[in-house]
Z-matrix of the N, CA and C atoms (Angstrom, degrees):
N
C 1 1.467
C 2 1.521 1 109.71
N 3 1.355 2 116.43 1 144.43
C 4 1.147 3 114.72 2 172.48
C 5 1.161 4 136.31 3 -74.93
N 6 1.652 5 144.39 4 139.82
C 7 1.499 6 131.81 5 -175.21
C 8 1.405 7 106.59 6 -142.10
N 9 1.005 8 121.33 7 -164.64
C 10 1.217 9 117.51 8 179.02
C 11 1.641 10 131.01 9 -84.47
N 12 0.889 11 94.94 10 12.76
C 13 1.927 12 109.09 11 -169.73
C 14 1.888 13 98.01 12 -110.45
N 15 1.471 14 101.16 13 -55.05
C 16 1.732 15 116.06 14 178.89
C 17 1.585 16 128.56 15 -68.96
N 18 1.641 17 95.44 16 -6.61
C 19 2.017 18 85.50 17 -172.07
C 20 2.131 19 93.43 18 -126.97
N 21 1.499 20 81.25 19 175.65
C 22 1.897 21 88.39 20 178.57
C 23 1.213 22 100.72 21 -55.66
N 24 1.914 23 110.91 22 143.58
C 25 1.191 24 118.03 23 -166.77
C 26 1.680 25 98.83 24 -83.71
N 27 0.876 26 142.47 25 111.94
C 28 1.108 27 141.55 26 -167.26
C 29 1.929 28 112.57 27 -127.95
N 30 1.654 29 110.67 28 115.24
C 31 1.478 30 105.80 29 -170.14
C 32 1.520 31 133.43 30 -105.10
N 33 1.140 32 152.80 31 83.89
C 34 1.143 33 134.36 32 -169.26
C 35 1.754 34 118.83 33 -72.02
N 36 0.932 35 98.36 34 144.91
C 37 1.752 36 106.15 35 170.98
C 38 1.721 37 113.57 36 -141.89
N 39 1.237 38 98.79 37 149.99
C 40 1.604 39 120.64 38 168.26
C 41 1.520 40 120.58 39 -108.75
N 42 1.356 41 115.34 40 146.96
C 43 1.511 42 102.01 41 134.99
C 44 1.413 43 141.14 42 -103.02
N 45 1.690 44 105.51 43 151.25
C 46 1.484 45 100.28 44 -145.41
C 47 1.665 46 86.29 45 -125.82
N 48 1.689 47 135.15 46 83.55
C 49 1.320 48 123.37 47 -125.60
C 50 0.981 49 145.49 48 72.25
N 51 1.690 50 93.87 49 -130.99
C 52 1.990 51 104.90 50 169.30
C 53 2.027 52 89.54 51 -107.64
N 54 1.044 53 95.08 52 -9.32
C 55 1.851 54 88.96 53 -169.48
C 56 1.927 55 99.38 54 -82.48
N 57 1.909 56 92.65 55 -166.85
C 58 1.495 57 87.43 56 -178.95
C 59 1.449 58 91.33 57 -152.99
N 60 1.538 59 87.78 58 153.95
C 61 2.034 60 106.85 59 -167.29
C 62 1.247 61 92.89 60 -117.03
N 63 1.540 62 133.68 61 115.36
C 64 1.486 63 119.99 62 166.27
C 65 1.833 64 119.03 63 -132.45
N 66 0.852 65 130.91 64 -165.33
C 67 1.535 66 142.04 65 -156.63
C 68 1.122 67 128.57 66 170.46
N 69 1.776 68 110.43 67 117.70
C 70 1.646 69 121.22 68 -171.72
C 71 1.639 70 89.18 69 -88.55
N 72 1.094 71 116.14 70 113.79
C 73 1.364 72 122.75 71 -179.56
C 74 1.893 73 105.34 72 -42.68
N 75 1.494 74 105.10 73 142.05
C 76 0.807 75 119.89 74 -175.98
C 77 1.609 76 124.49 75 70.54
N 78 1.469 77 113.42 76 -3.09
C 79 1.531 78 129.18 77 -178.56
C 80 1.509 79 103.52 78 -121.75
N 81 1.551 80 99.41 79 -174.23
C 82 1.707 81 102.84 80 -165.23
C 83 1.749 82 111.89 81 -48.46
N 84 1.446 83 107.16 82 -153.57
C 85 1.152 84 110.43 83 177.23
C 86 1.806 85 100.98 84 -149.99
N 87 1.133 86 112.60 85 125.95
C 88 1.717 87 115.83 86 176.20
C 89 1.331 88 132.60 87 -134.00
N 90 1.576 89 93.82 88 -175.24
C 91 2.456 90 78.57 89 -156.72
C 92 1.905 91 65.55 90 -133.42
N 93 1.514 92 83.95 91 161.70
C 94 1.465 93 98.48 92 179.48
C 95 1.622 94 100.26 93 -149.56
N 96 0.946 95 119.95 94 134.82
C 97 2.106 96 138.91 95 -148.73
C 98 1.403 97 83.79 96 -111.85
N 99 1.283 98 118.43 97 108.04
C 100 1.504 99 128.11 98 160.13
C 101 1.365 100 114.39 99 -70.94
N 102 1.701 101 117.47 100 -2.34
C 103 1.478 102 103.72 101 167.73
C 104 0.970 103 127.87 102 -89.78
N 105 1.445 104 118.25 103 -8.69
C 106 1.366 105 139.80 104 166.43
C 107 1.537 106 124.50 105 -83.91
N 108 1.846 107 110.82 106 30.92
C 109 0.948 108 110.83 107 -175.83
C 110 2.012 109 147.56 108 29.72
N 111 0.938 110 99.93 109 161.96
C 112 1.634 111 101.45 110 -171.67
C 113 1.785 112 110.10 111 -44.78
N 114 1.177 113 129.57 112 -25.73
C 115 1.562 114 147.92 113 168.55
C 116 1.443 115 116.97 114 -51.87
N 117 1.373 116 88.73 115 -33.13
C 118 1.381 117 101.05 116 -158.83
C 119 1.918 118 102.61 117 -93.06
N 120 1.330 119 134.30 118 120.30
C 121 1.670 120 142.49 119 167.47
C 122 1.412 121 118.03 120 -69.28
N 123 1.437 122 109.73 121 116.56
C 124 1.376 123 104.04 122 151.35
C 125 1.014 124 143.02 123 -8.32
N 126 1.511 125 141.62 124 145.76
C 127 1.345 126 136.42 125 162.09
C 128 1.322 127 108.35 126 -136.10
N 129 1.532 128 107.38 127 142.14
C 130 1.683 129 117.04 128 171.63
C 131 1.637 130 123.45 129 -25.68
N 132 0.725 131 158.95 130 137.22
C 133 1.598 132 160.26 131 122.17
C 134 1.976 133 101.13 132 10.07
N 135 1.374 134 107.40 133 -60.25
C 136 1.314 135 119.02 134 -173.41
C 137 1.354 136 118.51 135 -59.75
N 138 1.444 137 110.79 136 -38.36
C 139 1.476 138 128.01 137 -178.16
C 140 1.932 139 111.06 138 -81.58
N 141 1.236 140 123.22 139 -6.97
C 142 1.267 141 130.82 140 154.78
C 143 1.690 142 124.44 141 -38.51
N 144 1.118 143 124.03 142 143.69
C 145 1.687 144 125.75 143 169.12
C 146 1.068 145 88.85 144 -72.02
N 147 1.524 146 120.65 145 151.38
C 148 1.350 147 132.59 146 173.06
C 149 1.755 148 117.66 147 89.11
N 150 1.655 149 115.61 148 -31.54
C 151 1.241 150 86.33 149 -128.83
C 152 1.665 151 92.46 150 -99.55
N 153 1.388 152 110.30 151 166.95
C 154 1.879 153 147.91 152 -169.45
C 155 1.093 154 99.99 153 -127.20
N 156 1.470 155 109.21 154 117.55
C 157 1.308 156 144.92 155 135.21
C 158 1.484 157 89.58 156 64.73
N 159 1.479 158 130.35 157 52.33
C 160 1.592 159 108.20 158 168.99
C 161 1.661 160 109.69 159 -89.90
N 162 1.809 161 113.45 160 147.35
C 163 1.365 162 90.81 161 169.45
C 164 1.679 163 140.15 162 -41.89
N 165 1.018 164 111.46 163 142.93
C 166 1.821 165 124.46 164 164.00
C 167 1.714 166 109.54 165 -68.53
N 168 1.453 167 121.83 166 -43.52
C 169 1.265 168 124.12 167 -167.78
C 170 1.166 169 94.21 168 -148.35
N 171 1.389 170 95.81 169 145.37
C 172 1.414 171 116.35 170 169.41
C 173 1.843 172 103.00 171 -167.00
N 174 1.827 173 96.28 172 146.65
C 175 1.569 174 102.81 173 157.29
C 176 1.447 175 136.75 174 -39.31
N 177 1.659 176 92.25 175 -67.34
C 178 1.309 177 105.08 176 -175.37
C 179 1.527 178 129.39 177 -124.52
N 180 1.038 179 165.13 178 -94.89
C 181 1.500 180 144.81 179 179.34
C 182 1.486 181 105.99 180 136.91
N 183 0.969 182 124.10 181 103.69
C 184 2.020 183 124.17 182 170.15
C 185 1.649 184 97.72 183 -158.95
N 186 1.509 185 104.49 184 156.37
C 187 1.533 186 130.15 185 155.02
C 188 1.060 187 118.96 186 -75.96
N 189 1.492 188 129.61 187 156.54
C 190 1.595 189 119.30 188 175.13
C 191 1.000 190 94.29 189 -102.54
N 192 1.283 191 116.24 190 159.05
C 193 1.500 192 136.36 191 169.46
C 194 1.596 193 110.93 192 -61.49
N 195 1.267 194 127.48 193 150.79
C 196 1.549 195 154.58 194 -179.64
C 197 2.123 196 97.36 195 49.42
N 198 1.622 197 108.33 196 -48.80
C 199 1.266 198 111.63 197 -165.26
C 200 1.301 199 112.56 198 -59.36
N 201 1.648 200 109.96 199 -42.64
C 202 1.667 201 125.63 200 177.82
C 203 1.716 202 127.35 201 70.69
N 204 1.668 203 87.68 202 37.90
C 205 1.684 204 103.55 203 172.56
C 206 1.592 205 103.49 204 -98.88
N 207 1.540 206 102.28 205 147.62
C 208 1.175 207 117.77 206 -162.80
C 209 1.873 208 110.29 207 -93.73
N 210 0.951 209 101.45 208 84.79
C 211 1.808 210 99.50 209 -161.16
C 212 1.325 211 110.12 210 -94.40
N 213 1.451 212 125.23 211 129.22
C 214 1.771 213 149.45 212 158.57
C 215 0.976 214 110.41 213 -70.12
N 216 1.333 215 125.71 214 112.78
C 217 1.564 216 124.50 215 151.93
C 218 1.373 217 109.74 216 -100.57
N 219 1.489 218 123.68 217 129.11
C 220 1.425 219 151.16 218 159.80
C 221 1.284 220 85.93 219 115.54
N 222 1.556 221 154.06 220 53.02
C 223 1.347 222 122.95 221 -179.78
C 224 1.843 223 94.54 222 -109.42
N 225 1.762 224 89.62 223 -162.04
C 226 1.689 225 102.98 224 -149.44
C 227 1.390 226 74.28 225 -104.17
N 228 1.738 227 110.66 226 138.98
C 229 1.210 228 129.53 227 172.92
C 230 1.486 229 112.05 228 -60.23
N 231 1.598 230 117.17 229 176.60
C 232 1.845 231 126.41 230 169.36
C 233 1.962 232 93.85 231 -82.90
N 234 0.914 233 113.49 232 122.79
C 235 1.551 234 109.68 233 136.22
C 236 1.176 235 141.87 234 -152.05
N 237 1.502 236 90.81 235 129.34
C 238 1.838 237 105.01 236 -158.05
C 239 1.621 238 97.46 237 92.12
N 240 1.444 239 124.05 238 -133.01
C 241 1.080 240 113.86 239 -149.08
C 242 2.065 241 77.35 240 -136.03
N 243 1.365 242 109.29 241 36.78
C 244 1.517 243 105.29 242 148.98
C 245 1.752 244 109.59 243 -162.80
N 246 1.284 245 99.25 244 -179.10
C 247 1.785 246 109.00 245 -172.28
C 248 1.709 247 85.98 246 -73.92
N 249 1.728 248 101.03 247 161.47
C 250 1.326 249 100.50 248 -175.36
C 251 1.486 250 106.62 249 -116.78
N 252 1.561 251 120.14 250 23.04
C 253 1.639 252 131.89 251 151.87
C 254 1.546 253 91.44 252 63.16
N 255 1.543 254 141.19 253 9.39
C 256 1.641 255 129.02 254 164.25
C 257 1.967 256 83.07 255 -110.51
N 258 1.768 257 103.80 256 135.61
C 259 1.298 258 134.32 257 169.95
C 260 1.857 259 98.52 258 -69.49
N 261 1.367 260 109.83 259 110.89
C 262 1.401 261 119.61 260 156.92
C 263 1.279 262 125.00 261 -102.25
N 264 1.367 263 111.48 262 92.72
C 265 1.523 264 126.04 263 -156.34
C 266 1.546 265 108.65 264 -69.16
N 267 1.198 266 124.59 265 -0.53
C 268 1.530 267 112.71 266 156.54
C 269 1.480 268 123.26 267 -109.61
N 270 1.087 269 110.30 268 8.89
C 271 1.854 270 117.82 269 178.64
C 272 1.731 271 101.17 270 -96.42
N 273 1.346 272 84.15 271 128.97
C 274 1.797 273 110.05 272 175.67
C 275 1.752 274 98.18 273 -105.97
N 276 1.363 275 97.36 274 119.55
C 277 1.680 276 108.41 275 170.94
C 278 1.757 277 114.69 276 -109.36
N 279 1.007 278 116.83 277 147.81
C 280 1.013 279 129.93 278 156.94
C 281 1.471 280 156.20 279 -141.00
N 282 1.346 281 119.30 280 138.62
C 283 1.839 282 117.35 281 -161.98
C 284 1.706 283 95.06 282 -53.59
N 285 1.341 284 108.48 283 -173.46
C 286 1.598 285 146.86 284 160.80
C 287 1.533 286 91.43 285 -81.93
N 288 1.635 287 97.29 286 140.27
C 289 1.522 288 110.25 287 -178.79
C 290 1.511 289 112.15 288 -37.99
N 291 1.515 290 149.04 289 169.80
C 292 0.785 291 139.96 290 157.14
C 293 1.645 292 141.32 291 20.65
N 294 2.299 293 103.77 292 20.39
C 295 0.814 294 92.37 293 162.30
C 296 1.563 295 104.30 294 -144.80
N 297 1.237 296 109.31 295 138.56
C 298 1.645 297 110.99 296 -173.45
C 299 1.147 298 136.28 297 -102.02
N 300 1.783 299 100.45 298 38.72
C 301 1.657 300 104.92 299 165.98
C 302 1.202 301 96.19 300 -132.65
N 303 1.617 302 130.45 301 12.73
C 304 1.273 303 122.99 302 156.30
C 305 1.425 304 132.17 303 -97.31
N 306 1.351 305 125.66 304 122.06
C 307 1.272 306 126.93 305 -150.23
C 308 1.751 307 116.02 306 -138.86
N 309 1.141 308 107.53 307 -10.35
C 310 1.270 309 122.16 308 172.67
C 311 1.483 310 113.30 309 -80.46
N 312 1.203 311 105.99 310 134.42
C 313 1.750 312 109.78 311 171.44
C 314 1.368 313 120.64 312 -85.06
N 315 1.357 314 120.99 313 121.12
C 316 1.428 315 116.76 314 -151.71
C 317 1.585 316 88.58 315 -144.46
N 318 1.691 317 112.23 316 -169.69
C 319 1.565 318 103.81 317 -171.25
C 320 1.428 319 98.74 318 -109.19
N 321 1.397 320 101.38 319 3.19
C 322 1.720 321 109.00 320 -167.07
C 323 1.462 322 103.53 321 -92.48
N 324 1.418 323 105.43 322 -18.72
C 325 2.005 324 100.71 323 -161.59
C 326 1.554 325 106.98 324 -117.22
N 327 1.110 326 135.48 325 -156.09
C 328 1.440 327 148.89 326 137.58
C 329 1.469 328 113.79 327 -100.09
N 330 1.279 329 136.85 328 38.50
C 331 1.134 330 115.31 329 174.25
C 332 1.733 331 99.85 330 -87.11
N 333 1.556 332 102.22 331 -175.47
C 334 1.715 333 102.59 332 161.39
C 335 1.981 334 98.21 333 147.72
N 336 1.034 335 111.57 334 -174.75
C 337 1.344 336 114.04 335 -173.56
C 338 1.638 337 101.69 336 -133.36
N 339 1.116 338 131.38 337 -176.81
C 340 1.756 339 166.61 338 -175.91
C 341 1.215 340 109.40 339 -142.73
N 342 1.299 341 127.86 340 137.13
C 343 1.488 342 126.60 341 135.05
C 344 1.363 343 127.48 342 -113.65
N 345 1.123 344 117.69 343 99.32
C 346 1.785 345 108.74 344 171.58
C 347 1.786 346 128.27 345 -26.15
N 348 1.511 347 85.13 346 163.70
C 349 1.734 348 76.67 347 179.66
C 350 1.608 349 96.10 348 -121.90
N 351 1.186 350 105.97 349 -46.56
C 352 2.119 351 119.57 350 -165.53
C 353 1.833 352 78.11 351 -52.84
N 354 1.413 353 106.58 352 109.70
C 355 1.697 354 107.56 353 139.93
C 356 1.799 355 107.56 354 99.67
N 357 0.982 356 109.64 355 175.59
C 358 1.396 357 119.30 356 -174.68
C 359 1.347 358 120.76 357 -110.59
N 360 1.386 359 122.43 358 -28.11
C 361 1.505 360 139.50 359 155.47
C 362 1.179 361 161.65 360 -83.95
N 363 1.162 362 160.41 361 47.61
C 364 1.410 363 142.18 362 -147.64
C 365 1.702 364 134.31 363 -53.42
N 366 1.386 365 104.70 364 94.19
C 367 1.755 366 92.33 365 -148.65
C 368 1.893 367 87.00 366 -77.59
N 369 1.273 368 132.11 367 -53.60
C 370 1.014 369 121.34 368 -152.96
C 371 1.374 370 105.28 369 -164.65
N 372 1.981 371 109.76 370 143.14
C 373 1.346 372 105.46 371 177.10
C 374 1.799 373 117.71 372 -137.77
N 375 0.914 374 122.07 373 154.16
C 376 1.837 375 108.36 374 -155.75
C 377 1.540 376 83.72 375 -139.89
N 378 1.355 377 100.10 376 138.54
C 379 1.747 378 127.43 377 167.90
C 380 1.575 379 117.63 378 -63.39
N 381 1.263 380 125.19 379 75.97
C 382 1.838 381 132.38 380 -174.52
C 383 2.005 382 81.25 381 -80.20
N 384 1.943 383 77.51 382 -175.56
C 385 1.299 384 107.98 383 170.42
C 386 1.052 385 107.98 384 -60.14
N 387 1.725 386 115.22 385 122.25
C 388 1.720 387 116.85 386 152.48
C 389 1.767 388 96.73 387 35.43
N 390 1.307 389 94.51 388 43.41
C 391 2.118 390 110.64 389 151.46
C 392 1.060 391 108.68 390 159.74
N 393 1.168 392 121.51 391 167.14
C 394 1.419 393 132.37 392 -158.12
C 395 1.789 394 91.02 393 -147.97
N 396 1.815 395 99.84 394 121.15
C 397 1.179 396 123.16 395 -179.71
C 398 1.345 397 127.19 396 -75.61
N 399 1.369 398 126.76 397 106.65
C 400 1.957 399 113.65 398 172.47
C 401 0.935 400 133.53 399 -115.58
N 402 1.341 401 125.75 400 111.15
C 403 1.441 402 108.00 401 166.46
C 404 1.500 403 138.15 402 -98.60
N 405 1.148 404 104.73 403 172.63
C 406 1.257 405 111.52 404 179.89
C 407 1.888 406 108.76 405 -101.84
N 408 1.258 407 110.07 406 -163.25
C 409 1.726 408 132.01 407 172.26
C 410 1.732 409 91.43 408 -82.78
N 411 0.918 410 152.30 409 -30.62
C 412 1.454 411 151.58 410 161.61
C 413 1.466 412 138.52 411 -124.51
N 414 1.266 413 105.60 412 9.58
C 415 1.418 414 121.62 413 170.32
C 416 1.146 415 127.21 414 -151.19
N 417 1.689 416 118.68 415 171.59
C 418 1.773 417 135.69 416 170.34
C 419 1.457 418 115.81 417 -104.84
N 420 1.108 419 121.26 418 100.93
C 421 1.515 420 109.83 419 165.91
C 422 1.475 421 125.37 420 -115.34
N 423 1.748 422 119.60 421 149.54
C 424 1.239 423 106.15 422 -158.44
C 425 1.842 424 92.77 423 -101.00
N 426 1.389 425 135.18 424 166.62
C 427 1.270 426 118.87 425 179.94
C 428 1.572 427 86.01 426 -138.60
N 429 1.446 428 136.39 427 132.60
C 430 0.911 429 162.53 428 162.90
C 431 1.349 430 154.59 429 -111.88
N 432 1.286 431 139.37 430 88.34
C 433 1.610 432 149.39 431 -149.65
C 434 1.391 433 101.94 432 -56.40
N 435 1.270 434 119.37 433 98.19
C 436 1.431 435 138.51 434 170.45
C 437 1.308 436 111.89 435 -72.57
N 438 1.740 437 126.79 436 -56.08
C 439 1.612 438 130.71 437 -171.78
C 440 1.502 439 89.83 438 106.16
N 441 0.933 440 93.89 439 -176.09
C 442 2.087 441 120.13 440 -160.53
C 443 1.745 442 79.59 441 -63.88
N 444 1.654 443 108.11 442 161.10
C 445 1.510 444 111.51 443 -4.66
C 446 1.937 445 101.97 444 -95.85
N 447 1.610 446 88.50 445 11.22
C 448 1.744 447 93.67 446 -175.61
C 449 1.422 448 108.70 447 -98.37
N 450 1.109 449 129.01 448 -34.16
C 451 1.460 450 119.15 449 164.35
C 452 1.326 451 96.47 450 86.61
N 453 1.308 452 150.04 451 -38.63
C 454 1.421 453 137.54 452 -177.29
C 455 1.625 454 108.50 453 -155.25
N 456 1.172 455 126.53 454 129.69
C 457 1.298 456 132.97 455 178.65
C 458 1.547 457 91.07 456 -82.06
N 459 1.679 458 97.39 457 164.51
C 460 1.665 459 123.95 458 168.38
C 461 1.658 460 105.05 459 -125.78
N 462 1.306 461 108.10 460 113.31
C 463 1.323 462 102.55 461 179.56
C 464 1.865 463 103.13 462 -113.61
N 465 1.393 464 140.63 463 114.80
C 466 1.620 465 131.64 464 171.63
C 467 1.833 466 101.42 465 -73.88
N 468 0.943 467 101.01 466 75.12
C 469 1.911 468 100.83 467 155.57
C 470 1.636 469 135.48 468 -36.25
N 471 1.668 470 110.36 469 -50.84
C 472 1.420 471 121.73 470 173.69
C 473 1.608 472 112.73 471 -128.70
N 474 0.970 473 131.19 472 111.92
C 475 1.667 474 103.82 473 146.33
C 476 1.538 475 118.04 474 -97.51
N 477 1.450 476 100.60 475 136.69
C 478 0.992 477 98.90 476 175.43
C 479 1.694 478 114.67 477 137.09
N 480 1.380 479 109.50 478 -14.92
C 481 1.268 480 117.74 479 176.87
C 482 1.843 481 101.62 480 -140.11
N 483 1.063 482 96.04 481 157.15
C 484 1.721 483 122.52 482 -160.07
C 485 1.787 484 112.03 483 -130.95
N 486 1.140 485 114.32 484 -176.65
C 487 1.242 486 127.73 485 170.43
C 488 1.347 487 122.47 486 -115.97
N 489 1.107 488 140.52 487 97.04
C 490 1.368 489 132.77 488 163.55
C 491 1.349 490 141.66 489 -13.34
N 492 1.693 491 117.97 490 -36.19
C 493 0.928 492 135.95 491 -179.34
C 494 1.486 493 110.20 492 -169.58
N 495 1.550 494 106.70 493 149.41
C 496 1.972 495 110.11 494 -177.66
C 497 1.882 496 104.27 495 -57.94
N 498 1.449 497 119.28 496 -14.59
C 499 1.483 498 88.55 497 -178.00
C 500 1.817 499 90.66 498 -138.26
N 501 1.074 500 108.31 499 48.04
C 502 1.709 501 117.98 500 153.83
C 503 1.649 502 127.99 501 -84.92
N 504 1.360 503 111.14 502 13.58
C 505 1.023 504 124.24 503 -169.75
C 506 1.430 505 113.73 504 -108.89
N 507 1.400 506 149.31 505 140.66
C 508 1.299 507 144.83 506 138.66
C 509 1.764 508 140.22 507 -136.22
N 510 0.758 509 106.32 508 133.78
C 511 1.643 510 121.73 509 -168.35
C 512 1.272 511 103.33 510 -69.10
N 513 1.809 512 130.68 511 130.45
C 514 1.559 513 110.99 512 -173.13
C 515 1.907 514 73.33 513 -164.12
N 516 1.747 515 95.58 514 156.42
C 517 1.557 516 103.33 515 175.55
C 518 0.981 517 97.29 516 -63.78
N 519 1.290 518 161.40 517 -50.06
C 520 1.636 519 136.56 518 172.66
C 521 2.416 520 121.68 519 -37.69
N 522 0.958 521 98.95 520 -9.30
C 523 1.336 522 119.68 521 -176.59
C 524 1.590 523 106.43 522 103.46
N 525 1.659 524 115.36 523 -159.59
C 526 1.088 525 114.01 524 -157.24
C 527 2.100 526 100.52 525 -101.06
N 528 1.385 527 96.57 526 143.97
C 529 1.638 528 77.67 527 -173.91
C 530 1.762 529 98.82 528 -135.08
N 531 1.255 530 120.88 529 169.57
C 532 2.041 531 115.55 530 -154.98
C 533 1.118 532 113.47 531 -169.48
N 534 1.261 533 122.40 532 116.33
C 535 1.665 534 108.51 533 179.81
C 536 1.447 535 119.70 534 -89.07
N 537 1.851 536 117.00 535 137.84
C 538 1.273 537 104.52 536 171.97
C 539 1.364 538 118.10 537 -116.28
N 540 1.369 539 118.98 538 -172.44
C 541 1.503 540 103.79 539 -161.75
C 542 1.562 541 114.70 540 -60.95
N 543 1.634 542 117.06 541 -12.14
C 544 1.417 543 110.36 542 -174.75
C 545 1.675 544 110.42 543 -113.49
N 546 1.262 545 113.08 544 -8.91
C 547 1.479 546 123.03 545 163.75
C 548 1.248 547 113.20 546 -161.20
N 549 1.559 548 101.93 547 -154.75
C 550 1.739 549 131.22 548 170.18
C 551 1.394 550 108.25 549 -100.54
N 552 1.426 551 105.52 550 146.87
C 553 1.316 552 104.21 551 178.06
C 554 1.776 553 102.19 552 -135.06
N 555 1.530 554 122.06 553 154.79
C 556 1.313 555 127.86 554 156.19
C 557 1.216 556 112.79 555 -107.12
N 558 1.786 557 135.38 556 132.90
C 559 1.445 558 128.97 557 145.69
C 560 1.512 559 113.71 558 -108.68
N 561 1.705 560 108.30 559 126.66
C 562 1.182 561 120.09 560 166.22
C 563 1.000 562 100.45 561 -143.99
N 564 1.598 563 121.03 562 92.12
C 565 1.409 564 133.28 563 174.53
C 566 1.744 565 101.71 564 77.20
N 567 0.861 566 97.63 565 -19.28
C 568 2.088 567 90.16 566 171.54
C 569 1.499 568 91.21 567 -172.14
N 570 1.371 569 102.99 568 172.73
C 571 1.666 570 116.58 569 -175.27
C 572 1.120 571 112.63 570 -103.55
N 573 1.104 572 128.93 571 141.92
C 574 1.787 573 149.33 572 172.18
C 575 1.143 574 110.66 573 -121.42
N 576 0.967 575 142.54 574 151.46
C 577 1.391 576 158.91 575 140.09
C 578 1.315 577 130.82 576 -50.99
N 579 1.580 578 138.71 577 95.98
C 580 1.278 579 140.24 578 -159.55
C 581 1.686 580 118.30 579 -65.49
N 582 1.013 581 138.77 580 55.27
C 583 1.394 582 137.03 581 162.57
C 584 1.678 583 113.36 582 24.78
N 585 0.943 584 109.76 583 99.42
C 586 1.661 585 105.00 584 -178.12
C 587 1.604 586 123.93 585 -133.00
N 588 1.508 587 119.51 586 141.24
C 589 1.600 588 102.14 587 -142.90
C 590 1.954 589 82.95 588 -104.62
N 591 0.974 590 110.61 589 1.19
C 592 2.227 591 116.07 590 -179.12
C 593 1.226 592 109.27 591 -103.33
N 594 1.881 593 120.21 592 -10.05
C 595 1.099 594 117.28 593 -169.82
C 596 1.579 595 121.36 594 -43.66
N 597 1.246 596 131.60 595 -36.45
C 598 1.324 597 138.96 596 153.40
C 599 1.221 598 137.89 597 -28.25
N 600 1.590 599 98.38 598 -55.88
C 601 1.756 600 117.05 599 166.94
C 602 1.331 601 124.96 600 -68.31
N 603 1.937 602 105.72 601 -34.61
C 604 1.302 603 98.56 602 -172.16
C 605 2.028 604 113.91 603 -86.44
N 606 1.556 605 75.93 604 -7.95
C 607 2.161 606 72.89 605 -164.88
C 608 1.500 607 108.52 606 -106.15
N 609 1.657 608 106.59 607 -11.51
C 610 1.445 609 111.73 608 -169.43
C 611 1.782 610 111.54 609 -71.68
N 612 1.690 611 100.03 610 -24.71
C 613 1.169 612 96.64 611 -178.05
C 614 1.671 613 101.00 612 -138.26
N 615 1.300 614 118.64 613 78.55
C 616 1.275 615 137.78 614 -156.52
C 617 1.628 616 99.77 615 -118.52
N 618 1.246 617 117.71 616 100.14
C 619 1.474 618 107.85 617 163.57
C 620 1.205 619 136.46 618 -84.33
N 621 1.157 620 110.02 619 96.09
C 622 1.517 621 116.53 620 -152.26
C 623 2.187 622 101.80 621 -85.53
N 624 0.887 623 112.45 622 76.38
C 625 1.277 624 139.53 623 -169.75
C 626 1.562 625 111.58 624 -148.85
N 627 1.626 626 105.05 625 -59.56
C 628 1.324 627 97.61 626 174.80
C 629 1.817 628 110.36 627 -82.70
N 630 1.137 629 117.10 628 17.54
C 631 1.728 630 128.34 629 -167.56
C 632 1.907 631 93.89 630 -32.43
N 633 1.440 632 115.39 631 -38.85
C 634 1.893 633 106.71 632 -164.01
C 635 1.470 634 93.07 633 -90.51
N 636 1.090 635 141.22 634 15.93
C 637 1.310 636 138.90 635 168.63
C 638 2.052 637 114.39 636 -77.54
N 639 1.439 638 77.02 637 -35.86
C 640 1.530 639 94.62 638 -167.74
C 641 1.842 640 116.18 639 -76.78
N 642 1.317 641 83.89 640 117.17
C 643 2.155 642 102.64 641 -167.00
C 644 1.754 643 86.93 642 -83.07
């Protein structure tokens, strides 16, 4: 099985402000204080003043757009009254609006988590219009800032198509477009299939081993 020591080191980051939130997939998750200049090292989420119950591990790491919650996909659930340090690659967590050492779901905040159902994985998720796209090893889901008392909708868009790799994805004024292991895909409001005249060359001999290699 894969962990964070055994697969391509592969990193996501956000901005969270002027600072930065990032994540070696499958390893911790950390904020880094741009006032403390380039000299100055990161520290865990956990190691923060303030902070409750933020994940230890997680896949992936982004902000949402306009709302500005700091959301984990694949991280380690709450149990009991701490994180349980094993990566549950289909649970989506998330901070308190605009603040990222709150992590507990309470009646006072928006924090709280999701878990998917389509699939066993979370390969990768990208910041669209007013939603933020995820997939899984067999599906598309759209995730969307609803407000109290749910704080984020789950919408399943496709089953049936996946992502190739955590950064095969990109957002462009034409909408968002991604390769999966058996083609191209476009989403703008639903998915199509990108017409491609190499499709042959590129998938016939596709080693899908190096699949997280693929930009």
């Amino acid at each position: 099985s894969l962990s964070f020591s055994n697969q391509l080191r592969l990193y996501s980051h956000d901005n969270f402000g002027d600072d930065l939130v990032f994540n070696a997939r499958a390893g911790g998750v950390f904020y880094w204080d741009t006032s403390g200049g380039t000299s100055s090292r990161a520290v865990a989420l956990s190691d923060l003043a303030g902070a409750n119950l933020p994940p230890t591990l997680a896949l992936q790491v982004l902000v949402s757009d306009v709302d500005r919650h700091v959301i984990c996909f694949g991280a380690d659930p709450i149990v009991g009254s701490s994180r349980s340090g094993t990566l549950d690659p289909m649970l989506i967590a998330f901070s308190d609006q605009e603040n990222i050492t709150e992590w507990e779901p309470l009646p006072t905040n928006t924090a709280g988590s999701i878990r998917l159902s389509a699939g066993s994985s979370i390969i990768g998720a990208l910041r669209a219009r007013q939603e933020t796209l995820v997939w899984t090893d067999v599906a598309l889901y759209s995730l969307q800032f609803v407000g109290t008392p749910l704080t984020f909708g789950l919408n399943l868009i496709n089953e049936g198509v996946s992502l190739i790799g955590p950064n095969a994805a990109i957002n462009t004024p034409s909408g968002v477009f991604w390769m999966d292991k058996k083609g191209f895909y476009n989403y703008t409001g639903a998915v199509s299939p990108v017409p491609c005249s190499v499709h042959s060359y590129v998938f016939d001999d596709l080693e899908e081993g190096q699949a997280y290699q693929f930009f």
